[in-house]
N, C-alpha and C positions, 0 to 999 in steps of 0.2 A: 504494500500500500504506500500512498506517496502523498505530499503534504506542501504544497508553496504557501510563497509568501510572495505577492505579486502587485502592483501597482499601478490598477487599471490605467492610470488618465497619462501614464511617461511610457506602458507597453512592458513592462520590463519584471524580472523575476527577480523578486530581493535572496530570498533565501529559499530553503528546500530541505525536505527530510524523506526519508525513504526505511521501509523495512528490511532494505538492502546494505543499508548502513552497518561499518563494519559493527560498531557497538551495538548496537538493534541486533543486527543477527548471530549474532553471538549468546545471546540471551535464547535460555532453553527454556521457552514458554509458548502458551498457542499461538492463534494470531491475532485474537482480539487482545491480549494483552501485550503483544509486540505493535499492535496500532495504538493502544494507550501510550507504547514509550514513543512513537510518531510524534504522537501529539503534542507532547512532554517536552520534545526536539525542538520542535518547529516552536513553539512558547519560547524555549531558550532563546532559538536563534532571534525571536524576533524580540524579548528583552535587552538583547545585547546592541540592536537596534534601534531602541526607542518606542518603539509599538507596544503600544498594551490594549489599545480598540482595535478590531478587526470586523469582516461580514464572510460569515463563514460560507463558503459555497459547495454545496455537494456533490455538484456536477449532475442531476439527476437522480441521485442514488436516496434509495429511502433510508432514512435517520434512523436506523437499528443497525446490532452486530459491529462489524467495526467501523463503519462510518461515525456510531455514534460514540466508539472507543476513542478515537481520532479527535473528538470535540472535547470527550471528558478528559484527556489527557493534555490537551488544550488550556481549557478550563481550571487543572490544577497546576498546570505550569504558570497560571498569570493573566492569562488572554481574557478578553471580554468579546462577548459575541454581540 
């Protein structure tokens, strides 16, 4: 699962996390809890940034399982939806 941080109105991708990351995937856990540490990531990344409001977009996807792993992991890294 994958996770930006992007900037509609200048086009551009600030940051990015992935469950391919080597930290993420090194963790021996399912995958809704390896999208919790996504979300976790992407929080970091985007604290070290400046960001703390964000709109989170699901691309379509219905908001259960790990999409909604991704949010909560989000959500206790810092992020406001």
């Amino acid at each position: 699962i994958y996770a930006q941080l992007i900037d509609d109105t200048k086009g551009v991708t600030l940051a990015a996390a992935s469950s391919r990351d080597k930290d993420i995937a090194a963790q021996k856990v399912n995958k809704s809890e390896k999208s919790k540490l996504v979300g976790a990531a992407i929080a970091r990344k985007a604290t070290e940034l400046g960001l703390k409001d964000v709109t989170f977009d699901r691309g379509g996807y219905l908001y259960h399982g790990r999409v909604k792993s991704v949010a909560d992991g989000a959500r206790e890294g810092g992020l406001q939806f």
